[in-house]
Structures are given as C-alpha cells and as structure tokens.
N, C-alpha and C positions, 0 to 999 in steps of 0.2 A: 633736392638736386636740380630742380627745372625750373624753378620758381615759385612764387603764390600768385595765383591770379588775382585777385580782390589789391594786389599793387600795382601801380604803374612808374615810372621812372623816368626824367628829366634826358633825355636822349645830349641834352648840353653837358651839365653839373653832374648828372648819373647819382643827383638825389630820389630818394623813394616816397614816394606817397603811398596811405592806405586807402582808396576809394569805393571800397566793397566790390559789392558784382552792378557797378556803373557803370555805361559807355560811356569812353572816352570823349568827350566833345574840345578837340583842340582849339577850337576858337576863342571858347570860352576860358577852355584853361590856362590858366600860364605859371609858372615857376617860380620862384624869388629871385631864381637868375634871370629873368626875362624872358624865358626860351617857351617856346609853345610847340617845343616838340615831345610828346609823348610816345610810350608804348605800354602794356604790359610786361608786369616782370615776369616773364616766364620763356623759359628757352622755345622757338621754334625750331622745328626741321632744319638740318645743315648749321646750326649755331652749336657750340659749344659751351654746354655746360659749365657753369662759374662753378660748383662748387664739385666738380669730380676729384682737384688738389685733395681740397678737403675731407671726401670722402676714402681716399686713399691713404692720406694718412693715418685716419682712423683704423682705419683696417691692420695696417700696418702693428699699432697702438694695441689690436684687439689681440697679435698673434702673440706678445708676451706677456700680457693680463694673465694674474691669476685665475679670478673669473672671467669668461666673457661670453657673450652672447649676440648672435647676430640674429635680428628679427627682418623680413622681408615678405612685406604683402603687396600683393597683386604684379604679378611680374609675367611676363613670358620667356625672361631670359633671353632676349632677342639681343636685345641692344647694348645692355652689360650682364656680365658674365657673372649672374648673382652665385650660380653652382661654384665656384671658385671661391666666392667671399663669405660663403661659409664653412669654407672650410681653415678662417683664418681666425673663428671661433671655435670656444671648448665644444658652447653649446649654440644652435642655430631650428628657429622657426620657420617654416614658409607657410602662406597663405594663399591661395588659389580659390578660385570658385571650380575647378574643376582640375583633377589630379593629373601630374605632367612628369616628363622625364626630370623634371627639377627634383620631384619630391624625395628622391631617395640618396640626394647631397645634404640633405637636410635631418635633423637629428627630430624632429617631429614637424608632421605636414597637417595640415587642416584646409580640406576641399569643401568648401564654405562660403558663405558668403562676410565679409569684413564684418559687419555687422553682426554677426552669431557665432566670429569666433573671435572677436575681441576679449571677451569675460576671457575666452580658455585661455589664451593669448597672454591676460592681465596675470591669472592663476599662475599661469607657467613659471612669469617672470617672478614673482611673488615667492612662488616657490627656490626657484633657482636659485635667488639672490638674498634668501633668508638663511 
C-alpha cells in the first residue's frame, strides 16, 4: 500500500526503477526521459496512498468470496481501520508483536514476532484454503 523502498521513480515520466537500498545520487542519475528528478517509491507523511482504490476493491471482492481470508501484520490500526477489513472476510489473521484491542476483530491473533509466526501464519492458510 506505501510502496517499496529499494524503488525509486522518475518524478517526470513516473517510470520505476529498482535500485536496492542505494542512495539516491541525482547527479548522477538520469532517466530515459532525460529528467534527473528522483524520489523513492514510497508514500511519505500527507501523500496519498496510490494503491488504497485498489485495496478497497479487494475488500469489497473479499465480502462475496466463497472463501476468503484477510491476513494483516503489524498494524496499530491507527491509520486504517484494519478492525473493519476483516470483518469483510469469512476468515481473518492479525499479527502484532504485542496483543491490542485489534485482536478480537480478528478470527485468530498471534502476538509475536513476523518472523515466528509466519510458519503459523503459512499453516493457517494452508489449511484454510485446502
């Protein structure tokens, strides 16, 4: 939803390059369009989100699925109203490193770290969708 960092983007053309985790050196760089304006692809503070359309549709997509499932790691629910979006699936995961009023919108929660509960996480889906 906010981008990938390791991209950056032609501030002209709004073509994408992948650069890894490189600084930017606009001097050096330049475009195919000519333009030597860069940035990172990735939303800052006060921008808007390119792909929220998209994420809403999905959701939308998710509420007349036979199956469906909504999975959501690391979140505080500050910003978007994850407690809402799953309730737009059958079934719905959260992952937190530390248990929140989120967890009980959620049809299974795991207070964890990403990393140690990906396997369950994998398992879940695995199961679910067998």
């Amino acid at each position: 939803l906010h981008g990938f960092l390791p991209e950056i983007y032609c501030q002209n053309c709004k073509k994408v390059e992948y650069i890894g985790y490189e600084a930017i050196n606009a001097r050096e760089h330049v475009c195919k369009c000519g333009c030597k304006k860069f940035r990172h692809n990735i939303v800052m503070f006060g921008e808007a989100a390119p792909f929220y359309a998209t994420l809403y549709h999905e959701l939308e997509d998710l509420r007349y699925a036979k199956n469906s499932l909504f999975v959501c790691i690391g979140t505080s629910g500050q910003v978007l109203d994850v407690a809402s979006f799953a309730k737009y699936a059958k079934n719905s995961i959260l992952n937190n490193l530390e248990k929140t009023e989120l967890d009980e919108y959620f049809s299974k929660s795991y207070n964890l770290p990403a990393t140690q509960a990906a396997a369950l996480i994998e398992a879940d889906v695995d199961e679910f969708f067998s």
